[in-house]
C-alpha positions as CSV (number, residue, x, y, z in Angstrom):
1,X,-97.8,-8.1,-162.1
2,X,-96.9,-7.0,-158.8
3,X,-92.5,-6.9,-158.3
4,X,-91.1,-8.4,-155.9
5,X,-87.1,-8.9,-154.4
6,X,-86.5,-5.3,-155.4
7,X,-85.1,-4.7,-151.5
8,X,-81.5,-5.5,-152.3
9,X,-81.0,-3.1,-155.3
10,X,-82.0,-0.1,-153.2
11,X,-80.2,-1.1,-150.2
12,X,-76.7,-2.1,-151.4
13,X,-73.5,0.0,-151.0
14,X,-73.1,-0.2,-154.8
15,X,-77.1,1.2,-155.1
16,X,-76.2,4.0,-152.1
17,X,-73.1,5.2,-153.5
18,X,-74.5,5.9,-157.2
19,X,-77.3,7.7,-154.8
20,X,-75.0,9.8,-153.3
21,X,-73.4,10.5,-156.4
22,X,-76.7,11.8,-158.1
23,X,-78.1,13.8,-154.6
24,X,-74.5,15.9,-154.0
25,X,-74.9,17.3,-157.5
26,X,-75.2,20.8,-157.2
27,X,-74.7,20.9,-153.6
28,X,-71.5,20.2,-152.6
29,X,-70.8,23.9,-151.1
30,X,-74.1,22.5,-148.5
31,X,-72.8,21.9,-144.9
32,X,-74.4,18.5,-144.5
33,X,-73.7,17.4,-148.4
34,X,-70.1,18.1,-147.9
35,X,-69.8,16.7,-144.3
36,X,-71.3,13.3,-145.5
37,X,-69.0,13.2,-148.8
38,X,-66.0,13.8,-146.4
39,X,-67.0,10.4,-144.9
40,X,-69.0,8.9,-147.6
41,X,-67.7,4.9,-147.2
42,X,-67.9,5.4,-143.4
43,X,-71.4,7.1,-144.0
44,X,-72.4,4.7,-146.7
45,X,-71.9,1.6,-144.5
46,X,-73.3,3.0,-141.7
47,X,-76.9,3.7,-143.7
48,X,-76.7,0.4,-145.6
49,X,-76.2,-2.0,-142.0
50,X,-79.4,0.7,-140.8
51,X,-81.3,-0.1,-144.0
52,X,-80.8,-3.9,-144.1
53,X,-81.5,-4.2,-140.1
54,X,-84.9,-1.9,-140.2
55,X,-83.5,0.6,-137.8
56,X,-83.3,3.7,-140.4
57,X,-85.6,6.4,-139.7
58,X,-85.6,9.6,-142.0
59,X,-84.6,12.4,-140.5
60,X,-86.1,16.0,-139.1
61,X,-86.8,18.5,-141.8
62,X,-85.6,22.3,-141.9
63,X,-88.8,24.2,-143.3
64,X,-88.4,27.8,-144.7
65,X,-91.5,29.7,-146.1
66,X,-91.3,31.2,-149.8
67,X,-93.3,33.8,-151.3
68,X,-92.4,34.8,-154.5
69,X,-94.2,34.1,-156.1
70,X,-97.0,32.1,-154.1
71,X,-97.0,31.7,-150.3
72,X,-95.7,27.8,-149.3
73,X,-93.6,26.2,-147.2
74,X,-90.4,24.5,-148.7
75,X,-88.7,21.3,-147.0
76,X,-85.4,20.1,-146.8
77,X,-84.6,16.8,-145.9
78,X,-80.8,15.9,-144.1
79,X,-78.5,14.6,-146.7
80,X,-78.6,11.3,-146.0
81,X,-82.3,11.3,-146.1
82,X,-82.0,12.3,-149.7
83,X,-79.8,9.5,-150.5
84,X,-82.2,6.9,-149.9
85,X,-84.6,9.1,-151.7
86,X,-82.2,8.5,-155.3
87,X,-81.8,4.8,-154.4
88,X,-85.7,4.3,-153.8
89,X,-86.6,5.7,-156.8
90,X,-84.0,4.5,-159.5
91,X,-85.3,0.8,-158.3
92,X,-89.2,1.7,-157.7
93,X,-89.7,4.4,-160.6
94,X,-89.3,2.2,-163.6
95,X,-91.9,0.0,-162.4
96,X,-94.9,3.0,-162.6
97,X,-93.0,4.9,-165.6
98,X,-94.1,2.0,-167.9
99,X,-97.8,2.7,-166.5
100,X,-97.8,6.5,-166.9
101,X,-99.5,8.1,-170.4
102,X,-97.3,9.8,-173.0
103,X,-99.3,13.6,-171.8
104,X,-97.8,13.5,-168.5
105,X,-94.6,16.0,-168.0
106,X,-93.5,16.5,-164.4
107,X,-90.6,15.2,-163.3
108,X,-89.9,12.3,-166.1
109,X,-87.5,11.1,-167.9
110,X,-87.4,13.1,-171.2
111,X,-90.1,15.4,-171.0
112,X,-90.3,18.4,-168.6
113,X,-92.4,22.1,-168.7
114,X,-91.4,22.9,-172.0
115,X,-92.2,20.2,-173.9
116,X,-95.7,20.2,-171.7
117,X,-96.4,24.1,-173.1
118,X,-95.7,22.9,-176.4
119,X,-98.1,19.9,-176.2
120,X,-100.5,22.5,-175.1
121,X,-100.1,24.4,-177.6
122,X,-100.6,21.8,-179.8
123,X,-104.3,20.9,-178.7
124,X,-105.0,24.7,-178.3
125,X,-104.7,24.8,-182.6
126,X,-106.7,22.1,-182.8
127,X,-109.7,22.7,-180.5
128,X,-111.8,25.6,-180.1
129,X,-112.6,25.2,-176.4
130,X,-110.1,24.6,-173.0
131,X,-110.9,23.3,-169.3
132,X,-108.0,24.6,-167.3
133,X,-108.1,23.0,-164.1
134,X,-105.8,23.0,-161.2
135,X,-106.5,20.8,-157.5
136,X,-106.6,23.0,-154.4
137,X,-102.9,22.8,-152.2
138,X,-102.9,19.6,-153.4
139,X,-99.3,18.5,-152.1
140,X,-100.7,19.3,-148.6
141,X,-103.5,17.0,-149.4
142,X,-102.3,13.8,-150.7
143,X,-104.1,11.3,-148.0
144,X,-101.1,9.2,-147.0
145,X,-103.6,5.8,-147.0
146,X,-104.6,6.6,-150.5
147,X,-101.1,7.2,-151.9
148,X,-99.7,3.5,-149.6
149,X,-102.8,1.6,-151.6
150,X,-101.7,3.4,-155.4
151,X,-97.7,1.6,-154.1
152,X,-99.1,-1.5,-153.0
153,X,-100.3,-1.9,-156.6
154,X,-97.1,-2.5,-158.2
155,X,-95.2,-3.4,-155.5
156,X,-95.3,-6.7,-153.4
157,X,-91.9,-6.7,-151.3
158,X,-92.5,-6.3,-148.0
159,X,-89.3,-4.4,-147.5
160,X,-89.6,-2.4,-149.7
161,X,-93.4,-1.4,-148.8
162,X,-92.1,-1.1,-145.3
163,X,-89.4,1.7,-146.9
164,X,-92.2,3.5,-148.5
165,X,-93.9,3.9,-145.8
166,X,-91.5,5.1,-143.4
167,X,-90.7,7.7,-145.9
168,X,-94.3,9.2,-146.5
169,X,-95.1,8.7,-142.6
170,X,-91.9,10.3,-142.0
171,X,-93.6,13.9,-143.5
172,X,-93.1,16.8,-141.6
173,X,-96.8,18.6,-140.8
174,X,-98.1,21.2,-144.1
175,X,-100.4,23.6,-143.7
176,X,-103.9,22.0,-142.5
177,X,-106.5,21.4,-145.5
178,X,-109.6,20.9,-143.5
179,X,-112.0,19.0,-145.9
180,X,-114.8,17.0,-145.7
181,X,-115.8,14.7,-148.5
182,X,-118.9,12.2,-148.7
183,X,-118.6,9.4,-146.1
184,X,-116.7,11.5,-143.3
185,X,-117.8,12.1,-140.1
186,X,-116.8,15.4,-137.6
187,X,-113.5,14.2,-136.9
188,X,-112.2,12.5,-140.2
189,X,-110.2,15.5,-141.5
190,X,-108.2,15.2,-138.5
191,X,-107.6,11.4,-137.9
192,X,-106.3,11.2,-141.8
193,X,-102.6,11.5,-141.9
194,X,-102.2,13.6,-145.0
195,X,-99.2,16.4,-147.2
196,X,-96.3,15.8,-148.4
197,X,-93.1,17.4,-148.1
198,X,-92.4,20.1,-151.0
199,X,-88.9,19.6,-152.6
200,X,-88.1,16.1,-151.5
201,X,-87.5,13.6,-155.0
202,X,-90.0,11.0,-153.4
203,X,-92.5,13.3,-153.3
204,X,-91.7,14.5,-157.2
205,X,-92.6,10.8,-157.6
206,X,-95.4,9.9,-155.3
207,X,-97.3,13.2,-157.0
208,X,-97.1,11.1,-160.2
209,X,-98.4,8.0,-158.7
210,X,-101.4,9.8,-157.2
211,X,-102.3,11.5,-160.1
212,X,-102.1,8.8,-162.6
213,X,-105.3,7.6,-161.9
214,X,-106.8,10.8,-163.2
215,X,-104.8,10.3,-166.3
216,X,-105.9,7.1,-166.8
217,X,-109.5,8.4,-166.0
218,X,-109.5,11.2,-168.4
219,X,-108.0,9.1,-171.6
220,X,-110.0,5.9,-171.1
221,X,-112.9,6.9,-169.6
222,X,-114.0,10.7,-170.9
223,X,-112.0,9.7,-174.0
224,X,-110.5,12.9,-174.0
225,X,-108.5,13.4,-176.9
226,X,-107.1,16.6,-176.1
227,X,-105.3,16.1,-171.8
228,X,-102.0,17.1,-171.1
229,X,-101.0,17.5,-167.1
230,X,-97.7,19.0,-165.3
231,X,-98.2,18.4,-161.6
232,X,-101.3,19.4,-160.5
233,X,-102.0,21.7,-163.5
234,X,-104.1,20.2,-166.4
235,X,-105.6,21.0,-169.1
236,X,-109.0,19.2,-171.0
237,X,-109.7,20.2,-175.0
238,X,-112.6,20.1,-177.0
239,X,-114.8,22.2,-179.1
240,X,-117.9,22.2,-177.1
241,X,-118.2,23.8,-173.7
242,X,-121.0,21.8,-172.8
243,X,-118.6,18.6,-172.6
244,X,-116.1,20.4,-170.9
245,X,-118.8,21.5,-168.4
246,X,-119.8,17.6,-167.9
247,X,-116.3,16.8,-167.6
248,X,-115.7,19.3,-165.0
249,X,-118.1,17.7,-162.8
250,X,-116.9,13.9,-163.7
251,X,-113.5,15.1,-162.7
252,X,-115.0,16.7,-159.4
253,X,-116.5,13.6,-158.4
254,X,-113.1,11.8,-159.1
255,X,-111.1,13.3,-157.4
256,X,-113.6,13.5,-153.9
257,X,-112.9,9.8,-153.7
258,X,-109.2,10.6,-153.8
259,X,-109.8,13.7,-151.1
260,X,-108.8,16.2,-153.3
261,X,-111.0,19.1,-154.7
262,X,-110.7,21.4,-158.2
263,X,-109.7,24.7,-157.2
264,X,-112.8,27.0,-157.7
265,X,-110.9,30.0,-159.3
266,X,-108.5,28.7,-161.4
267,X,-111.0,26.4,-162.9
268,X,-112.5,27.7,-165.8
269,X,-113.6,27.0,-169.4
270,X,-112.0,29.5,-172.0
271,X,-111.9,29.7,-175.5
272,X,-108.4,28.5,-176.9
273,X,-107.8,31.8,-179.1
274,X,-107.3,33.6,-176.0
275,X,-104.0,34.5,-174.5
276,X,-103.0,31.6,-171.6
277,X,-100.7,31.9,-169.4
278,X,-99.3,28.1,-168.9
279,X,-96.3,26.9,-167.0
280,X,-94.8,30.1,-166.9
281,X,-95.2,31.7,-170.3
282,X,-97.9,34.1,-171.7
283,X,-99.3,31.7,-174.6
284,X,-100.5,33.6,-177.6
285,X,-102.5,32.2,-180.5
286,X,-99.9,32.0,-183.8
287,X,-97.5,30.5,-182.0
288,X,-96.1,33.7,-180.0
289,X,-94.9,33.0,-176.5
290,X,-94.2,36.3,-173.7
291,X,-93.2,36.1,-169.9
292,X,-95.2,36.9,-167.9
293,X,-94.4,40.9,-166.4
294,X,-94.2,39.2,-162.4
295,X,-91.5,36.7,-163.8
296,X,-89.6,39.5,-165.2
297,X,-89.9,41.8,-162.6
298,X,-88.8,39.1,-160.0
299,X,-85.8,38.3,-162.5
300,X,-85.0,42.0,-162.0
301,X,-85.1,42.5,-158.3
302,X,-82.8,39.1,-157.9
303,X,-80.5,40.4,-160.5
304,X,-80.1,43.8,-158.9
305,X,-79.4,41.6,-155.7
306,X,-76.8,39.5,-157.0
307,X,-75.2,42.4,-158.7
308,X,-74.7,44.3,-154.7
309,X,-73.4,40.7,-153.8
310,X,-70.8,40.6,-156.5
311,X,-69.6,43.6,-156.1
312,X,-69.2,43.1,-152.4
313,X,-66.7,40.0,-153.1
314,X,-69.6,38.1,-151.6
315,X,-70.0,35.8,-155.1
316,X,-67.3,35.1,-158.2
317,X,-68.0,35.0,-161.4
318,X,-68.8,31.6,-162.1
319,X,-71.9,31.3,-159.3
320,X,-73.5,34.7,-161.3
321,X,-73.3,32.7,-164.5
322,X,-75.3,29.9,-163.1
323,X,-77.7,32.0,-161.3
324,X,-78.2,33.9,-164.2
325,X,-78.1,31.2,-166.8
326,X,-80.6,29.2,-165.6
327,X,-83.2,32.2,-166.5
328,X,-81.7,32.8,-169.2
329,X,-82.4,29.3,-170.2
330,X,-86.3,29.4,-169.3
331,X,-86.7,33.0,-171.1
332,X,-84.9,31.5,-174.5
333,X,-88.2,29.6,-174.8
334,X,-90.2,32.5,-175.3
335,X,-90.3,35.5,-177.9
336,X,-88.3,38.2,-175.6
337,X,-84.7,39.0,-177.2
338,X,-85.8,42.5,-177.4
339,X,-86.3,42.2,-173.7
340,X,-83.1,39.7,-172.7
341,X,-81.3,42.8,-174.5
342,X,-82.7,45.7,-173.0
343,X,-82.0,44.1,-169.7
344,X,-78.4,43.5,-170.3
345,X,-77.9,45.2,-173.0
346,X,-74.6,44.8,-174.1
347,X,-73.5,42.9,-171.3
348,X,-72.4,39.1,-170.7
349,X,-75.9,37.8,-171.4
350,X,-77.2,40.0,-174.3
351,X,-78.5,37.7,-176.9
352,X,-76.3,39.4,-179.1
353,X,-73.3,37.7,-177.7
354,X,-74.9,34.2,-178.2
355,X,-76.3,34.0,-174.3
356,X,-74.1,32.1,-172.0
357,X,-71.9,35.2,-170.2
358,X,-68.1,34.7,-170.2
359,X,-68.2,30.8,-169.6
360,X,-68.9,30.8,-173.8
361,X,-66.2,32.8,-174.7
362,X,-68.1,35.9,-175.9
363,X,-67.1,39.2,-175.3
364,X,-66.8,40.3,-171.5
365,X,-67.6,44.4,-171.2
366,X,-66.9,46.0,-168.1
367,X,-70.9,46.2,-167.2
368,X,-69.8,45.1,-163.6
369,X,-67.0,46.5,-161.8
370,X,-64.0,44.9,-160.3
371,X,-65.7,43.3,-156.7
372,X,-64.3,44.9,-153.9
373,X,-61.3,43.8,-152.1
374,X,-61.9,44.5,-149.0
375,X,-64.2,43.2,-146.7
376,X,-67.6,45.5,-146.6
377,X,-69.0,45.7,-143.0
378,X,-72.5,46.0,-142.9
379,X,-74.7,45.7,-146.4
380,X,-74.6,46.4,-149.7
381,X,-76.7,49.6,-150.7
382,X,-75.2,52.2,-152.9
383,X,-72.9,53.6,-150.2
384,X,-70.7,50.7,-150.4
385,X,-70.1,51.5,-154.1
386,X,-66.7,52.7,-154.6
387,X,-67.8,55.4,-156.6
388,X,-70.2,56.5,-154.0
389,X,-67.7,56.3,-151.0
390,X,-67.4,60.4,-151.0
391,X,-71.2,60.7,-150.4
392,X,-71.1,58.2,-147.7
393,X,-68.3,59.6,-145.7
394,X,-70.3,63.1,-146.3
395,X,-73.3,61.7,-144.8
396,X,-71.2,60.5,-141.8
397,X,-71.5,57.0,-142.7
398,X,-68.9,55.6,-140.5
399,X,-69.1,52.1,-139.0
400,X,-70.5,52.7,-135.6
401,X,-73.5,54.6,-136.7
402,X,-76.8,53.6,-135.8
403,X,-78.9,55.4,-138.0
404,X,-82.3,53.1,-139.0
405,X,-83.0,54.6,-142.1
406,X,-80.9,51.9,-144.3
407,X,-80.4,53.6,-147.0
408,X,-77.7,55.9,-145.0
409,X,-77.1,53.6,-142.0
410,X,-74.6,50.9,-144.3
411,X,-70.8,51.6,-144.6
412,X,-68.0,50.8,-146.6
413,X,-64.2,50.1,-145.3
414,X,-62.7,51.3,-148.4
415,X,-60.6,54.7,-148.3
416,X,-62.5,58.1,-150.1
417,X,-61.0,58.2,-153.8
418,X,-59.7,60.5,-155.5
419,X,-62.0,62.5,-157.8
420,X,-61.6,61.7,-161.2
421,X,-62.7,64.2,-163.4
422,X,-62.5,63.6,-167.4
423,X,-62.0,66.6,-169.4
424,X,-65.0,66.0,-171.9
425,X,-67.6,65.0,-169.1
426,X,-70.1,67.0,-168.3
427,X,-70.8,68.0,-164.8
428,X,-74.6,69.1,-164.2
429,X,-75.6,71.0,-161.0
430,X,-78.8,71.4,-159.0
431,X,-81.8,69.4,-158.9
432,X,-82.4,68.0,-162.5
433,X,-84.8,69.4,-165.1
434,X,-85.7,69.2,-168.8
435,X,-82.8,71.2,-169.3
436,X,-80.4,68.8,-167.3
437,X,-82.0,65.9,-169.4
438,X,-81.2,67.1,-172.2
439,X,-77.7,67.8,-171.8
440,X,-77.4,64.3,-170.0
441,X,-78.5,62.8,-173.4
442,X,-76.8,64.8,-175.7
443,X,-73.6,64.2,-173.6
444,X,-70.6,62.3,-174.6
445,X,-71.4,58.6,-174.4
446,X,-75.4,58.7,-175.0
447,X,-76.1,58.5,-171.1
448,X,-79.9,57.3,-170.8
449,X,-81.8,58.8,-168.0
450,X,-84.8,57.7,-165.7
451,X,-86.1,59.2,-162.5
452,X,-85.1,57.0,-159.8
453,X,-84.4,57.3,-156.1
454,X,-82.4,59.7,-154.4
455,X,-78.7,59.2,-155.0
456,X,-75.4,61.8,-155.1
457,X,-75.5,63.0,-158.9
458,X,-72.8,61.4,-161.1
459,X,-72.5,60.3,-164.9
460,X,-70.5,58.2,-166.5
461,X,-69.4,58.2,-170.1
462,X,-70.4,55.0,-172.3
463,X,-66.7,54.5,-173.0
464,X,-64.2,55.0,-169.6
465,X,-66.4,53.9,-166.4
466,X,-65.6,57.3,-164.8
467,X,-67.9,58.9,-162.4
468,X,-68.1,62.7,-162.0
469,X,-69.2,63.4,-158.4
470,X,-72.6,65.8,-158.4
471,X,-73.6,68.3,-155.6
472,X,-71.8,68.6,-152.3
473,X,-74.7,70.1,-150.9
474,X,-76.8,68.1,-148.5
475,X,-79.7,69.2,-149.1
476,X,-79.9,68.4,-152.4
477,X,-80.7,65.1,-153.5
478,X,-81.7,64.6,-157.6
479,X,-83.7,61.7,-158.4
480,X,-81.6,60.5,-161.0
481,X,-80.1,56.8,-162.6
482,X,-78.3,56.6,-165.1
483,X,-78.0,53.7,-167.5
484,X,-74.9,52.7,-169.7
485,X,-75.2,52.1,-173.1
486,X,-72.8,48.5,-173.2
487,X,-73.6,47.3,-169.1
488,X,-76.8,46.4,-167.6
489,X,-77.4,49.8,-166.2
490,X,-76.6,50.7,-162.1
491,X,-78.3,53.0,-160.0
492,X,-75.3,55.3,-159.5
């Protein structure tokens, strides 16, 4: 049965200002988030008397590009674009939740990615055979008249409908998907209003309601008993390939006369006792679950990122322990401790602490120095370390220079120290050699060396943080880093 009178729950001040409660979560540092909660009745009753008299229109979207670790476009919608977006779908989701199977994961109540790789998993120990499927930019090619007949089909408030559609015609233009399916003419690709917005809630939602006609396709009519779907990522079981390769083609056909295609290379039939990579993880058979070596190295590139930031003054404490966390929270799903502690290794987030950084409790070492208290002018490369100040002043660093060569060009306003120098360090000259290593290693405080980039020489013991300043030459530059036995290891 179609619902009707749902107009008033979505519209209400009561409805709006639970919306704007859930939307400002997590971004109440944003510009437009915190301008609107700074006026939120004034705001609230302004949106509700443009709701109830038809006059709202959603708002222009700011579109940056992404790509790491795919190419796409990312939009944001104004703030109080994305509190209509909460109040439409508390009132209009229930309604299709009921209809959706149990195998579908994205963006629902109680289920999510992980609990979609572990349904996979559990179909992968059961069949012998996989179809791994996944439809070709399919956000950018949800057909706007398509997706207003799959609302129309639990929905009969005019209102309502009316809402919906202002919202989906309201997309800003994705990137063109220029394909023909059987029945078009020349000019249909470009007459059909089609894409949807990446990031906005509604279209979290309206992905669901498009697809769940392939759900419904693949359990009642291929009587698959092995389907589990995240997005537009899905996965078909069974022992023989030959069904899987008559599915396939079924599931072409399908989808055509919703204008979406298969992508042709990440389709593919493959036995189950093969490694899979899924969702994010590297699935193994026995149960063994590994990042993949992209995730990890893009982990490490923001981590060295946020590290220049906070020791800049740039970020506290507490925004590194989200940032941080929520990695840490994806990577506890796989097998990596060894690697969670080789990459902090001692530090706030070793598994050996528990996980969780000083918000927990555990133990805080020094991995990260004190931030800086002054303000750092340009940057945040190695020369505003306050350990490396002496090299930059050598290397005339100061804050007018114009030098394009990055690495020497940024500056630091904090005064040149003065050298400490421990008695029991060890100071090593020259360019490095075996030699060099070896004493390096054998030093006081188990010092682990790599080859790295050029950078002034220096070591510090595991215990004391103090650097000993290398050659004053210019000419030389060793290609040393030095790791610390309890931090996370800095290029010094």
């Amino acid at each position: 049965m179609r619902a009707d009178g749902l107009f008033p729950a979505i519209a209400s001040f009561r409805a709006l200002h639970a919306a704007a409660k859930g939307a400002v979560k997590g971004k109440r540092k944003k510009p437009g988030a915190a301008a609107f909660m700074a006026n939120l009745e004034k705001e609230l009753l302004r949106l509700e008397g443009q709701l109830l008299d038809g006059s709202y229109r959603p708002g222009g979207y700011t579109t940056f590009l992404v790509k790491d670790p795919k190419e796409r476009f990312i939009s944001a919608a104004p703030f109080r674009d994305r509190v209509v977006h909460h109040a439409v779908c508390a009132v209009v989701e229930p309604l299709f939740e009921r209809g959706f199977i149990a195998d579908s994961y994205a963006n629902r109540q109680g289920k999510g990615s992980h609990r979609a790789v572990a349904r996979f998993e559990q179909y992968r120990d059961r069949f012998g055979q996989v179809l791994r499927c996944d439809i070709y930019r399919f956000f950018p090619s949800i057909d706007h008249a398509v997706l207003k007949a799959d609302l129309r089909r639990r929905i009969a408030c005019r209102d309502t409908l009316a809402l919906l559609d202002r919202i989906v015609d309201g997309s800003n233009p994705q990137e063109a998907v220029n394909a023909y399916f059987p029945g078009d003419d020349l000019f249909t690709p470009f007459e059909r209003r089609r894409g949807l917005p990446i990031g906005n809630l509604t279209s979290q939602f309206f992905a669901n309601v498009y697809l769940d006609a392939l759900d419904h396709f693949a359990k009642e009519v291929l009587r698959t008993k092995g389907y589990v779907r995240y997005v537009d990522d899905f996965a078909l079981f069974h022992d023989d390939p030959g069904v899987l390769a008559d599915w396939r083609e079924r599931i072409e056909k399908f989808l055509a006369q919703r204008r979406l295609m298969l992508h042709p290379r990440k389709t593919r039939i493959v036995l189950t006792g093969d490694p899979a990579q899924f969702l994010g993880f590297v699935l193994h058979p026995g149960g063994a679950r590994r990042l993949p070596a992209d995730n990890v190295r893009r982990f490490r590139n923001r981590l060295r990122g946020l590290r220049d930031r906070w020791r800049a003054g740039s970020v506290d404490t507490r925004e590194v322990v989200q940032r941080i966390n929520s990695w840490v929270a994806h990577a506890r799903h796989a097998d990596n401790a060894r690697l969670r502690h080789a990459i902090f290794r001692g530090g706030w987030f070793d598994p050996a602490w528990g996980d969780g950084g000083p918000a927990t409790g555990g133990p805080c070492p020094e991995a990260w120095p004190a931030p800086s208290p002054q303000r750092v002018i340009r940057g945040g490369s190695w020369n505003n370390n306050p350990r490396n100040v002496r090299s930059a002043k050598r290397n005339r660093n100061t804050t007018d220079n114009r030098n394009n060569n990055s690495g020497f060009r940024l500056a630091s306003t904090l005064e040149v120290p003065e050298p400490r120098t421990p008695p029991s360090a060890r100071v090593c000259q020259g360019r490095p050699g075996p030699v060099m290593m070896r004493r390096a290693v054998h030093a006081e405080g188990e010092l682990r060396v790599h080859r790295w980039h050029a950078a002034p020489l220096a070591f510090r013991r595991r215990n004391g943080g103090a650097a000993v300043p290398g050659p004053r030459s210019s000419h030389e530059q060793p290609i040393l880093r030095v790791s610390i036995g309890h931090g996370i290891g800095w290029e010094i």
